[in-house]
C-alpha positions in Angstrom: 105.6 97.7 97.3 105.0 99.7 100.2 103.2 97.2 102.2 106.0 95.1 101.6 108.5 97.2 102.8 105.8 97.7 106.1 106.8 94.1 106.8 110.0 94.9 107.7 108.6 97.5 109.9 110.4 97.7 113.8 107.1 97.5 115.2 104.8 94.2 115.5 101.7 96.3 115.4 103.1 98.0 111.6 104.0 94.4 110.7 100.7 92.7 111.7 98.5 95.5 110.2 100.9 95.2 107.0 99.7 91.4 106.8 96.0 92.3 106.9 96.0 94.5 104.3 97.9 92.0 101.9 95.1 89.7 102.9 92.8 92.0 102.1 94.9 92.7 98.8 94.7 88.9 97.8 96.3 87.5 94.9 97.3 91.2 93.7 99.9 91.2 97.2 102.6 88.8 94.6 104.7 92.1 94.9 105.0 91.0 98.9 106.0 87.2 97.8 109.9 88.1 98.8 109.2 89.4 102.1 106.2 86.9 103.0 108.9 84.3 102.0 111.4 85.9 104.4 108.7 85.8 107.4 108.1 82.1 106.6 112.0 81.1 106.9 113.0 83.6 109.4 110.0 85.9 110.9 108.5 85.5 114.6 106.2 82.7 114.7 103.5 85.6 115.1 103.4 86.3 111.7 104.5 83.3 110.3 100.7 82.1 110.1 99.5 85.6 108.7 102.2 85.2 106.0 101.1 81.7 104.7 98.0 82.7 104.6 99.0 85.5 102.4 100.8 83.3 100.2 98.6 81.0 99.7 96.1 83.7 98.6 98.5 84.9 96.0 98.8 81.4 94.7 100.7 80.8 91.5 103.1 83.8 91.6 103.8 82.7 95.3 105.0 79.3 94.1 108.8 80.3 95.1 108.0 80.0 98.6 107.4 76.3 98.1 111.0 75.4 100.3 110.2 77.4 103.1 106.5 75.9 103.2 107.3 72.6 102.8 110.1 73.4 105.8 107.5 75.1 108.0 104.7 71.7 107.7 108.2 69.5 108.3 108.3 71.5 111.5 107.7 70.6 114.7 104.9 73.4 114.9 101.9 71.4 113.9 99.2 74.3 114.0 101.7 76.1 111.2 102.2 72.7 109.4 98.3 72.3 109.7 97.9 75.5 107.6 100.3 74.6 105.1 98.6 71.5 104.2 94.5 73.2 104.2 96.7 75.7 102.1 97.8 73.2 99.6 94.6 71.1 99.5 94.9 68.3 101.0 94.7 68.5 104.8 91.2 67.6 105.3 
C-alpha cells in the first residue's frame, strides 16, 4: 500500500522509482491495481508504459483494468498499444 500511495507522489522521480519497485514486486503489487489503473486512464504518458507493464505482471487480479487497456491499444499511441497487445499475448 505504500508504494501505491508513492504513485501519487508530486515528484516524477518518486513516481518512476515507485513503478520499479512494483515491477520488481510482480504479481504480489495487485494492492497497486487502482492506482496503476488510474496512470493508464489519466497518468503522463511517462508512466503509462511502466504501469502496463506492472499490470500485466500482476495478471489475474489486474483484470479490472481491462477498459482502460483496451482504450490505451485503441489509441493513437502505437508503441503503448504495442505493449498492450505483447501483454495480452497476441502481438507477435
Amino acid at each position: 500500500p505504500a508504494l501505491a500511495g508513492l504513485l501519487k507522489d508530486k515528484s516524477p522521480r518518486v513516481r518512476h522509482e515507485a513503478l520499479a519497485a512494483l515491477e520488481k514486486i510482480g504479481p504480489a503489487a495487485e494492492k497497486a491495481v487502482p492506482e496503476l489503473q488510474g496512470i493508464v486512464e489519466n497518468g503522463p504518458p511517462s508512466l503509462k508504459l511502466g504501469a502496463i507493464h506492472v499490470l500485466g505482471l500482476v495478471g489475474g487480479p489486474a483484470r479490472g483494468a481491462t477498459d482502460p487497456l483496451i482504450a490505451v491499444a485503441k489509441g493513437d499511441d502505437q508503441a503503448l498499444a504495442m505493449v498492450y497487445q505483447r501483454l495480452r499475448g497476441s502481438g507477435d
